[in-house]
DOSE-309560 format. One record per residue: residue number from 1; x, y, z negated of N, C-alpha, C in turn; residue in three letters. Coordinates in steps of 0.05 Angstrom, whole numbers, plus 5000, padded with zeros to 4 digits. Example, Ala and Ser with C-alpha at 12.3 -4.5 7.8 and 13.67 -1.06 7.14 Angstrom:
DOSE-309560
(rec 1, (5264, 4886, 4844), (5246, 4910, 4844), (5264, 4934, 4844), "ala")
(rec 2, (5257, 4955, 4858), (5273, 4979, 4857), (5258, 5001, 4843), "ser")
end
This chain:
DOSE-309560
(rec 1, (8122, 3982, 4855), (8143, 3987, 4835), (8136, 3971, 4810), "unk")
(rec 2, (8159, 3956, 4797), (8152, 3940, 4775), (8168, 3939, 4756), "unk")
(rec 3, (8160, 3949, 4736), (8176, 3957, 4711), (8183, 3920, 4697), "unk")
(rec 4, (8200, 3911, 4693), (8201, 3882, 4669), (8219, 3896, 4644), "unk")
(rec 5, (8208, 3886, 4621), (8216, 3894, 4592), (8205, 3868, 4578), "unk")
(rec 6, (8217, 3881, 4562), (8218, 3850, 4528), (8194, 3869, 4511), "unk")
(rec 7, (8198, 3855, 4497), (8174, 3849, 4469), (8169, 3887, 4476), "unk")
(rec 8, (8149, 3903, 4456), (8142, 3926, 4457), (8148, 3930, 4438), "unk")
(rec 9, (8153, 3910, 4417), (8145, 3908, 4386), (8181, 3920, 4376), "unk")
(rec 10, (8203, 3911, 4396), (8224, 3908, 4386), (8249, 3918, 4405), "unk")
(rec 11, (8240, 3924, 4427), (8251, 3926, 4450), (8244, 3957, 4465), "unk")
(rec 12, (8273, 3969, 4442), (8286, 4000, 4445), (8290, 4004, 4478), "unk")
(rec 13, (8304, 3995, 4493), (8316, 4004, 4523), (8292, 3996, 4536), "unk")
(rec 14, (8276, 3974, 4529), (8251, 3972, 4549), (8225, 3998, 4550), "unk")
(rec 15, (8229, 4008, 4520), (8211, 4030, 4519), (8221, 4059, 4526), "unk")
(rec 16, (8242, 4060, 4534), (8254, 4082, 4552), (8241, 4088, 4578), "unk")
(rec 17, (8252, 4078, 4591), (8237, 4087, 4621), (8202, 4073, 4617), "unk")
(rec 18, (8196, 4053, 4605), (8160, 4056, 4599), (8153, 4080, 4598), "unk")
(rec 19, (8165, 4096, 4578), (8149, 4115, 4569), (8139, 4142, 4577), "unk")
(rec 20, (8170, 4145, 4593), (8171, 4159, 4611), (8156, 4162, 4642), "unk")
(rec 21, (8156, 4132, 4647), (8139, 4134, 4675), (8117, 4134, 4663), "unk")
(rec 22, (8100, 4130, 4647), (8080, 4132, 4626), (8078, 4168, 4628), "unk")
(rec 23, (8087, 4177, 4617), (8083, 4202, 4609), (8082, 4220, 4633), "unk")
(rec 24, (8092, 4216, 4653), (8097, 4227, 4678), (8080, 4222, 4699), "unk")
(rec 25, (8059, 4200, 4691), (8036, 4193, 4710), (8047, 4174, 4727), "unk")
(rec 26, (8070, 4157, 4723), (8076, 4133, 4754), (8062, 4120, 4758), "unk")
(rec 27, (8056, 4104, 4769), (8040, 4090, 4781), (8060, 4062, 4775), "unk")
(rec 28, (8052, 4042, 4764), (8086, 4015, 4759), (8064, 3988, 4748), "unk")
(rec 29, (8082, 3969, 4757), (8065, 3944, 4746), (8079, 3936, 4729), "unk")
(rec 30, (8078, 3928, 4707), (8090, 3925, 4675), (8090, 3889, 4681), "unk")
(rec 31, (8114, 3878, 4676), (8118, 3854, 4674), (8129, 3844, 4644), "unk")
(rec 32, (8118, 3837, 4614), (8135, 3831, 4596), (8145, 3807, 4593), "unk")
(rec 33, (8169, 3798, 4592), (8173, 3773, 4581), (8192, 3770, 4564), "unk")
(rec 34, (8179, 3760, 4543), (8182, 3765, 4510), (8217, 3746, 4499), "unk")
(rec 35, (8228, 3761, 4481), (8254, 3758, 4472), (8249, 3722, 4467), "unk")
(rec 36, (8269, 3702, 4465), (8269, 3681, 4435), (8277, 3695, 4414), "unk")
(rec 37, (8291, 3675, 4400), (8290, 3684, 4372), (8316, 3702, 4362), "unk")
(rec 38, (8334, 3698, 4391), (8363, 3712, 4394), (8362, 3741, 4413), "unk")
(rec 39, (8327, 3749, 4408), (8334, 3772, 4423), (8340, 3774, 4450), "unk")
(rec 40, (8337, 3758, 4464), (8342, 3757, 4495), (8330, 3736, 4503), "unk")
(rec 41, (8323, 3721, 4530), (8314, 3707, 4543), (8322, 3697, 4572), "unk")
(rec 42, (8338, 3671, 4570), (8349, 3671, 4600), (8330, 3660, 4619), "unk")
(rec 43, (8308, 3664, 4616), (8290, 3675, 4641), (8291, 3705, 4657), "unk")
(rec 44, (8316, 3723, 4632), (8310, 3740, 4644), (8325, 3749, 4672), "unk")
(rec 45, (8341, 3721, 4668), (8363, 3723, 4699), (8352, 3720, 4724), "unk")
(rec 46, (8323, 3716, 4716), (8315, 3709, 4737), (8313, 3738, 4760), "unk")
(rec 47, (8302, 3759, 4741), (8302, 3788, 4750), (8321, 3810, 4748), "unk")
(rec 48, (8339, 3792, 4725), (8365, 3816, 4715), (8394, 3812, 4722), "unk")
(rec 49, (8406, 3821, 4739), (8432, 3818, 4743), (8453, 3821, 4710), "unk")
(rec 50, (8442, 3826, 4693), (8457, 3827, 4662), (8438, 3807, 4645), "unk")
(rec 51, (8421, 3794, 4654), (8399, 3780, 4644), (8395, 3804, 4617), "unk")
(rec 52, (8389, 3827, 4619), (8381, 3825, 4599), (8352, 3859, 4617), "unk")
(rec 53, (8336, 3863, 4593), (8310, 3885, 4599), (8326, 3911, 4587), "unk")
(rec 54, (8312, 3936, 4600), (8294, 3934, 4618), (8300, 3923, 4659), "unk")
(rec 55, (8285, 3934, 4682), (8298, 3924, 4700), (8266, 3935, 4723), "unk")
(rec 56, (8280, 3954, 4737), (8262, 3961, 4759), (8265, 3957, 4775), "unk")
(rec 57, (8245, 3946, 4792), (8250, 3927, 4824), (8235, 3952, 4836), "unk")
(rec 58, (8240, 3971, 4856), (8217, 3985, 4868), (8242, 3979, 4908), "unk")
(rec 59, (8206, 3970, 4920), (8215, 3963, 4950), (8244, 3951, 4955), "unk")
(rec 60, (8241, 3929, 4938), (8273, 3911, 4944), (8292, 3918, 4931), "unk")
(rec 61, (8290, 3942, 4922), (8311, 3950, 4911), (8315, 3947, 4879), "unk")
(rec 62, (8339, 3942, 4863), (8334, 3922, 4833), (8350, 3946, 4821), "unk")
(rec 63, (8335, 3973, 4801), (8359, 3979, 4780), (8355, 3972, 4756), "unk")
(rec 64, (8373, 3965, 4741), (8387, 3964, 4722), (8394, 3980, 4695), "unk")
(rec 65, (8396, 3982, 4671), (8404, 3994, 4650), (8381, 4016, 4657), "unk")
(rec 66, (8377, 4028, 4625), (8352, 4041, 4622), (8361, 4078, 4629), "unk")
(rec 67, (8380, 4087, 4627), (8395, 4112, 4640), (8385, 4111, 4666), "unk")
(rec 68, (8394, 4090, 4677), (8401, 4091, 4712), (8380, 4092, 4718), "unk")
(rec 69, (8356, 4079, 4708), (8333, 4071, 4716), (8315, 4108, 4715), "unk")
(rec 70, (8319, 4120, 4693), (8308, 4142, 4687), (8317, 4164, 4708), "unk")
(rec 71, (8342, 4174, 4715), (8359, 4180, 4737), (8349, 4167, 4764), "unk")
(rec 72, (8342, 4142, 4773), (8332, 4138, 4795), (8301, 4145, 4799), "unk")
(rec 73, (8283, 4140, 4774), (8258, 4159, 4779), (8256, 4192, 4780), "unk")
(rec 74, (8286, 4214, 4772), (8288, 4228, 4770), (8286, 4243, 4793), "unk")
(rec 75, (8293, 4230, 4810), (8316, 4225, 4841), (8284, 4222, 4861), "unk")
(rec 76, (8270, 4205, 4853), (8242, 4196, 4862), (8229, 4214, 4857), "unk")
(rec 77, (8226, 4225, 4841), (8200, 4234, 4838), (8206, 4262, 4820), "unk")
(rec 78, (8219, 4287, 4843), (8242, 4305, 4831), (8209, 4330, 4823), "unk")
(rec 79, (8187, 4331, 4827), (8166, 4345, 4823), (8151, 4337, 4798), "unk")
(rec 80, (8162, 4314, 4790), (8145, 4302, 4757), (8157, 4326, 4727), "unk")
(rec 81, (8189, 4325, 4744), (8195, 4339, 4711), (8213, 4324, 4691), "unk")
(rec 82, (8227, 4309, 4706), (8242, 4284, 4684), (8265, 4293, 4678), "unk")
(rec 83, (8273, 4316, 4683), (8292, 4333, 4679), (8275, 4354, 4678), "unk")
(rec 84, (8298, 4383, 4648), (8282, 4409, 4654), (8294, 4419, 4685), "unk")
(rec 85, (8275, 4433, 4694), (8280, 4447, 4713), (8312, 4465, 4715), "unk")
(rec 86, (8310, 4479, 4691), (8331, 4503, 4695), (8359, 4479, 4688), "unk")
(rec 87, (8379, 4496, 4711), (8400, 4481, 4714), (8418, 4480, 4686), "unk")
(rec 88, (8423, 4503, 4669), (8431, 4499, 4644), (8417, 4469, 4622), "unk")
(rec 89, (8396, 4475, 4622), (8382, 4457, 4603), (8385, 4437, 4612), "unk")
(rec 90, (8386, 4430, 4642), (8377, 4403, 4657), (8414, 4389, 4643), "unk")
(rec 91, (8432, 4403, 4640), (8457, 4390, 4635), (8459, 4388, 4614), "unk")
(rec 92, (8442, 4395, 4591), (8443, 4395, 4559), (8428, 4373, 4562), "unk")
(rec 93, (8409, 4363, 4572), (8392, 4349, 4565), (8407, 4317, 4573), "unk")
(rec 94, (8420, 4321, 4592), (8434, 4307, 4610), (8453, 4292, 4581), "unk")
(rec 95, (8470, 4310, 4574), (8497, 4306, 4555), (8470, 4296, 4524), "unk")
(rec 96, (8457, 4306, 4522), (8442, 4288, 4491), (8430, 4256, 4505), "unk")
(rec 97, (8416, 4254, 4531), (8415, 4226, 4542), (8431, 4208, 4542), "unk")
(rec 98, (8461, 4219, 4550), (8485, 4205, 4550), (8492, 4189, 4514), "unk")
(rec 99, (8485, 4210, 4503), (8498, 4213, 4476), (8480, 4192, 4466), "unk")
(rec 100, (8462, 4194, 4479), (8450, 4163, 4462), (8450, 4138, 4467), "unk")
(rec 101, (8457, 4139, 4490), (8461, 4118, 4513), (8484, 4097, 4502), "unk")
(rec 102, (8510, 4112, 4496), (8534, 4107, 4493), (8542, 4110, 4465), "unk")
(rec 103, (8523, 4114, 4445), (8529, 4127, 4416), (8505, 4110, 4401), "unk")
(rec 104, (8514, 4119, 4366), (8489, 4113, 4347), (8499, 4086, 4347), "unk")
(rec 105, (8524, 4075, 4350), (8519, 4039, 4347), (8512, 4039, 4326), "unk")
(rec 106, (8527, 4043, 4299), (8514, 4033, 4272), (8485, 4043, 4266), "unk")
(rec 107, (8466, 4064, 4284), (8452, 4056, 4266), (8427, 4035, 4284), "unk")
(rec 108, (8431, 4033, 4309), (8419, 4016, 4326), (8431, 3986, 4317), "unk")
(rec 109, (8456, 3981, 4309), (8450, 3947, 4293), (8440, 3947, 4263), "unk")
(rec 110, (8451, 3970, 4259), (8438, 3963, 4222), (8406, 3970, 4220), "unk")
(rec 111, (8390, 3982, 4238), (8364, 3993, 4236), (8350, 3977, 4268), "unk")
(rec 112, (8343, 3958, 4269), (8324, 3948, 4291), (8310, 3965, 4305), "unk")
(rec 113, (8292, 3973, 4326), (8272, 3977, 4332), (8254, 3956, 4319), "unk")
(rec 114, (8227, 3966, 4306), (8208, 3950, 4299), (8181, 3965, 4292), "unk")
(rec 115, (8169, 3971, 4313), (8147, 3982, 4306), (8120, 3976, 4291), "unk")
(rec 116, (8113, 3947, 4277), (8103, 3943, 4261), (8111, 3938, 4230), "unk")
(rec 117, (8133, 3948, 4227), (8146, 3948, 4204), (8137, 3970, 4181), "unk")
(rec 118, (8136, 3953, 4162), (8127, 3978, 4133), (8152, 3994, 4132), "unk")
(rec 119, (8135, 4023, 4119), (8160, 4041, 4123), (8177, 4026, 4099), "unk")
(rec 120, (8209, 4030, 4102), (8218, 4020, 4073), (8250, 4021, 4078), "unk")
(rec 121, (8255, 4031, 4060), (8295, 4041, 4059), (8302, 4007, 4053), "unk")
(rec 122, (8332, 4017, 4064), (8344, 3992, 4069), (8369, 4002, 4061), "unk")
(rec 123, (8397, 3982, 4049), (8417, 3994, 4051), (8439, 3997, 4073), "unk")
(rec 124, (8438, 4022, 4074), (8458, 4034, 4101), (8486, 4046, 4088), "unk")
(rec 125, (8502, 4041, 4113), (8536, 4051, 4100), (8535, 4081, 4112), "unk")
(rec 126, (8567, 4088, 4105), (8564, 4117, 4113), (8566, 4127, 4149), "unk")
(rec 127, (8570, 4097, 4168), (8571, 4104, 4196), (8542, 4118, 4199), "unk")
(rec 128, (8517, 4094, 4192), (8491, 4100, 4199), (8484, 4131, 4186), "unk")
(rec 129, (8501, 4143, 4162), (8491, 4162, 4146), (8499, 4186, 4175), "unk")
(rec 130, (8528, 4185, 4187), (8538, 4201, 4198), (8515, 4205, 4227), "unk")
(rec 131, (8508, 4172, 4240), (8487, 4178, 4257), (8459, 4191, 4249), "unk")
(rec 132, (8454, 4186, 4225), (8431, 4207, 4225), (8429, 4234, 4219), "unk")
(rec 133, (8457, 4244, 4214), (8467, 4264, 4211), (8472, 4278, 4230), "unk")
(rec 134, (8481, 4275, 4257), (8482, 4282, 4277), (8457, 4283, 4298), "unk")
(rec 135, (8437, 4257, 4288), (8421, 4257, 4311), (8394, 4284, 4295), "unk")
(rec 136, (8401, 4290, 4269), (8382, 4314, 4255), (8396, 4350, 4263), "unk")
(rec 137, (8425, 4341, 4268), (8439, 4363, 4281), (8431, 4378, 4310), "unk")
(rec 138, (8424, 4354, 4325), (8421, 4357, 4352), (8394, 4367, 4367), "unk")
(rec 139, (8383, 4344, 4353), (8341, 4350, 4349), (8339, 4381, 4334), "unk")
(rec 140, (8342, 4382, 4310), (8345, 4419, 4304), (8365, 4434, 4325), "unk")
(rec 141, (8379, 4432, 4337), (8382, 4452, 4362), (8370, 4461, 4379), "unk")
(rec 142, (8365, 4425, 4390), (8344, 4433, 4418), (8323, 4442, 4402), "unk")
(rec 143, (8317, 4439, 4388), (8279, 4445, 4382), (8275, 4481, 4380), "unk")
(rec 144, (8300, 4490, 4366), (8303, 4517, 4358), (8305, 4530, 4381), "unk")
(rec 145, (8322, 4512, 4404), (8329, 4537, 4433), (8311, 4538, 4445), "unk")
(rec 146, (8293, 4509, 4450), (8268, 4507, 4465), (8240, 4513, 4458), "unk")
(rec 147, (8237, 4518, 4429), (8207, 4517, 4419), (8199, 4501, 4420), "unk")
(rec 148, (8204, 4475, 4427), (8193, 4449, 4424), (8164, 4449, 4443), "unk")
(rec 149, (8144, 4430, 4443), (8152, 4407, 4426), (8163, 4391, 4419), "unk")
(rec 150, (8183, 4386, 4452), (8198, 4366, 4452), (8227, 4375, 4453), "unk")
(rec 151, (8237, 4354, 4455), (8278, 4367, 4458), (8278, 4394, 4474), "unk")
(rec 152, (8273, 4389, 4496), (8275, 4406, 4521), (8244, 4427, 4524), "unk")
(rec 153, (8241, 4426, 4512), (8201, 4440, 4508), (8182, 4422, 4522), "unk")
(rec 154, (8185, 4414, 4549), (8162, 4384, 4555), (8174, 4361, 4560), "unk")
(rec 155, (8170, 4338, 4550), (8176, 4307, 4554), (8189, 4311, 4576), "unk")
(rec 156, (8216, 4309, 4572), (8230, 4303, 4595), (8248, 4268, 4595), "unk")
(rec 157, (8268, 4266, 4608), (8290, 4237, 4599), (8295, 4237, 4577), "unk")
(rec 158, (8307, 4259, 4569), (8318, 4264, 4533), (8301, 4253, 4523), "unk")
(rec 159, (8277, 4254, 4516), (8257, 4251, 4502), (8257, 4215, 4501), "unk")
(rec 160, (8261, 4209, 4519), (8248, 4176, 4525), (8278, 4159, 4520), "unk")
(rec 161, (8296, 4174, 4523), (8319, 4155, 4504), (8322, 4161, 4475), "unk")
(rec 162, (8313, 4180, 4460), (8302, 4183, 4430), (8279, 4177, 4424), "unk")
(rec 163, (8266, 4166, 4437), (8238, 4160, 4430), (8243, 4135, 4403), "unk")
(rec 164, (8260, 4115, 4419), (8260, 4097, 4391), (8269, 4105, 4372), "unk")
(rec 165, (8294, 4130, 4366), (8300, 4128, 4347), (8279, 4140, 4323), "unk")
(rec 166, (8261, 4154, 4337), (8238, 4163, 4315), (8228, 4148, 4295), "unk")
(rec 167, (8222, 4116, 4320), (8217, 4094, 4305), (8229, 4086, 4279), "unk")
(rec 168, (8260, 4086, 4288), (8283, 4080, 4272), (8285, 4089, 4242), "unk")
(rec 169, (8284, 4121, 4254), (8283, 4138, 4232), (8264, 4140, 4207), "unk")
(rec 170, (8238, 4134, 4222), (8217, 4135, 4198), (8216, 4098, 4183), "unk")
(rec 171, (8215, 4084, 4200), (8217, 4062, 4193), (8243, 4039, 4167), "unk")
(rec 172, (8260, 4068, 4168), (8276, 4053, 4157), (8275, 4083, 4134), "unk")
(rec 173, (8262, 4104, 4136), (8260, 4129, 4111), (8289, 4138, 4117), "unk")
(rec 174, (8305, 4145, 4129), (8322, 4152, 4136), (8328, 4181, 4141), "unk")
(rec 175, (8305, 4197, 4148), (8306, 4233, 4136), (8283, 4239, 4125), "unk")
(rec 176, (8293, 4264, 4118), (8265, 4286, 4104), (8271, 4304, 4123), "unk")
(rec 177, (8290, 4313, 4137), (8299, 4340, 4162), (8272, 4347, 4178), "unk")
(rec 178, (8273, 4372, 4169), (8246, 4386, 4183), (8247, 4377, 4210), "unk")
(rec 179, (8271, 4381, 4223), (8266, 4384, 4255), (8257, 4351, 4251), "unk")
(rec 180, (8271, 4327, 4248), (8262, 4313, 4256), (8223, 4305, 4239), "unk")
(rec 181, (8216, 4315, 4227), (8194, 4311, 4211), (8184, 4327, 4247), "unk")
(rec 182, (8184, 4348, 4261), (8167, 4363, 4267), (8176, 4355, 4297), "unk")
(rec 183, (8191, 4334, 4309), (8195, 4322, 4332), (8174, 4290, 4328), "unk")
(rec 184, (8181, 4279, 4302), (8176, 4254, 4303), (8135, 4257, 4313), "unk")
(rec 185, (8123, 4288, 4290), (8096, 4282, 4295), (8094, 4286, 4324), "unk")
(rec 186, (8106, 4307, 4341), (8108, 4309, 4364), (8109, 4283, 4390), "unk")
(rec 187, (8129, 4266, 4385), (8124, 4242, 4394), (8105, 4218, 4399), "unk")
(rec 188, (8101, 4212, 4362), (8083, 4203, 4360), (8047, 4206, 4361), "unk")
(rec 189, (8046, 4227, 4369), (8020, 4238, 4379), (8021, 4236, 4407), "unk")
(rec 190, (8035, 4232, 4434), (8035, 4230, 4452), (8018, 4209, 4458), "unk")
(rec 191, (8005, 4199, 4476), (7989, 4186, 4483), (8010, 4163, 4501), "unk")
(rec 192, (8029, 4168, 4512), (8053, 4145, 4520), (8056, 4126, 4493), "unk")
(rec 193, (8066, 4142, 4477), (8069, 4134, 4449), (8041, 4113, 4438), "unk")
(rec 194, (8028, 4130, 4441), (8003, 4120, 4429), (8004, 4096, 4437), "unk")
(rec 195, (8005, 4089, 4461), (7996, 4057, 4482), (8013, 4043, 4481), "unk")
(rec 196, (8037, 4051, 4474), (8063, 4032, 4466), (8059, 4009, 4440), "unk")
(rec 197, (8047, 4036, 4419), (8053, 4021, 4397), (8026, 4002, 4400), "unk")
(rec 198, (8003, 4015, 4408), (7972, 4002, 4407), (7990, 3979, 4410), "unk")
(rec 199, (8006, 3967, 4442), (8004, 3935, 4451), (8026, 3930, 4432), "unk")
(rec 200, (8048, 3948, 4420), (8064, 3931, 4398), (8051, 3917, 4375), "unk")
(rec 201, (8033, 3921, 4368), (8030, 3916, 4344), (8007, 3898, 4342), "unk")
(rec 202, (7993, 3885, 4370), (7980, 3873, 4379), (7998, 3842, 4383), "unk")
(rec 203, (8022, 3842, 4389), (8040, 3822, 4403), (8044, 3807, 4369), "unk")
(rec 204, (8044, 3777, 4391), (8040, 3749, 4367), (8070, 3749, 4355), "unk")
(rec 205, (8099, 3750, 4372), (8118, 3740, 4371), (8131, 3756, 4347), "unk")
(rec 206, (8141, 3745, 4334), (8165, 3745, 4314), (8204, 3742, 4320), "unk")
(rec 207, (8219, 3761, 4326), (8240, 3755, 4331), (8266, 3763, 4300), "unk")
(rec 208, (8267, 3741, 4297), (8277, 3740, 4263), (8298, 3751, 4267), "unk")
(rec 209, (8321, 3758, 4286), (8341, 3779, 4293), (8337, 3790, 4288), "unk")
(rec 210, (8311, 3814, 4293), (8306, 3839, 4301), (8289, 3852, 4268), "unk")
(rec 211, (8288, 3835, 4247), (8273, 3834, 4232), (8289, 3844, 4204), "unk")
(rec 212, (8304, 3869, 4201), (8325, 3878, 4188), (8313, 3876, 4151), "unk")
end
């Protein structure tokens, strides 16, 4: 099984399913090959039917987009936990995955992923105000129904398609919201987390796109 992703440093959908098969114990061979300066790389056609990361090849078989990919390890490996168990939650968790999947444009172009970045406000309009407004709405729900630590109470998918925006959020000072203050330490103490940022912040490359 072989995970391919872009930069670590900058590359939101690649650290989705990483983190997750990370956190879940997979077993995967990590292939990176790093953005140009436009944020993509057409080497990546070599492995991506959308040329673009992330992109899991396991026994011949090639998926695609970072959802589908999470959903097909779900499907694999139905005793890890990548869903909650209980059928209620498993569809809440389901509908906040989606929601991020397909949502948050403004604040995913106006706020990069950039995990070596000083913390530091930037100016945002009122779309990004409304996404962080919602994504502080949603995180205080789950956290209140579940006890936390996580969305769903253990690292499940939910978790690994918000993982960047934690990034997002602190990086750009974007709340004070308890829940997210008391998800983000939660995350970032994970030891998935941990090894993400260790090799982000280790990586030479500079992508002046991604550099808000």
């Amino acid at each position: 099984m072989k995970l391919y992703i872009g930069n670590k440093n900058y590359s939101s959908w690649s650290m989705r399913p990483w983190i997750a098969m990370t956190a879940k114990g997979i077993e995967f061979e990590e292939e990176l090959v790093p953005f140009n300066d436009d944020a993509g790389n057409p080497e990546f056609a070599v492995f991506s039917p959308t040329v673009k990361v992330p992109v899991l090849v396991d026994d011949g078989l090639t998926i695609w987009e970072s959802l589908a990919i999470l959903e097909y390890l779900a499907d694999k490996f139905p005793e890890k936990g990548f869903w909650p168990e209980d059928f209620r939650q498993r569809a809440l968790a389901r509908c906040a995955a989606n929601e991020m999947h397909g949502g948050f444009q403004a604040l995913r172009n106006a706020c990069p992923m950039n995990m070596r970045r000083e913390i530091r406000a930037i100016v945002t309009d009122q779309d990004v105000h409304r996404d962080v407004a919602r994504i502080e709405t949603l995180w205080a729900e789950c956290l209140a129904d579940s006890g936390g630590p996580f969305l769903f109470g253990d690292f499940c998918n939910a978790d690994a398609m918000y993982a960047p925006v934690v990034n997002r959020i602190e990086k750009y000072a974007l709340s004070d919201h308890d829940a997210v203050k008391q998800y983000s330490v939660a995350m970032k103490s994970h030891p998935a987390w941990v090894s993400w940022e260790k090799s982000a912040l280790e990586e030479p490359w500079i992508v002046t796109a991604d550099e808000a």
